[in-house]
Every structure is written in C-alpha cells, then in structure tokens.
C-alpha positions, -999 to +999 in steps of 0.1 A: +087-903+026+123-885+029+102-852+039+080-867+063+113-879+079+129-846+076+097-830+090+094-856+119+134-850+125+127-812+124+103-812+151+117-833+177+155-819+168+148-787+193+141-815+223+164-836+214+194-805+215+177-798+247+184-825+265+221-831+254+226-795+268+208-802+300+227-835+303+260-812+297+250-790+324+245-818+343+278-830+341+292-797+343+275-790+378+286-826+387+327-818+382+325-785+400+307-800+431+336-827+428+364-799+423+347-776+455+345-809+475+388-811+468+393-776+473+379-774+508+392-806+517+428-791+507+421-763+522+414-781+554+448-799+554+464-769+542+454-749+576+457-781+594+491-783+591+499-751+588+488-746+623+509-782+633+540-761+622+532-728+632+528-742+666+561-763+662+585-736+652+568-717+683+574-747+704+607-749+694+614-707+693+607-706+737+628-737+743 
C-alpha cells in the first residue's frame, strides 16, 4: 500500500509543482501590473506639478 501511494504521489507531483509555479507567476505578474499602474500614476503627478511650478517661478520671474 505505502508504494502505491508513493507511486500515485510520484505521478501527480510534476502537476502539482506545476501549478504552484504558475500560481507564483501569477501573482508575480499581478504585483508588477500593480507597481507599473503606481509608477505612471507618480509619474503623472510628478510632471504635473513640475509643470505647476515651472510655470510659477516663470510667472513670478517676468513680474
């Protein structure tokens, strides 16, 4: 009985490892959409205001 276990466990281990590593990759893909999604939205503010003060000190500068 222990080896038909061990046989049974043998056969299915190679699917079993393949879906933990697709579920892994899953997750993976799932933070670095999350972490590009706060990038750009950074980067949006960044150059948002970037351009508020750029045009503020030039406001200011031909008063």
């Amino acid at each position: 009985m222990k080896n038909a276990k061990k046989l049974a466990y043998s056969k299915w281990y190679p699917l079993k490892k393949l879906t933990k590593t697709l579920n892994n990759q899953r997750f993976i893909s799932e933070q670095l959409w999350k972490w590009e999604k706060i990038q750009s939205q950074a980067g949006f503010f960044l150059e948002y205001f970037t351009n508020k003060n750029l045009r503020l000190i030039s406001t200011l500068a031909t008063n």
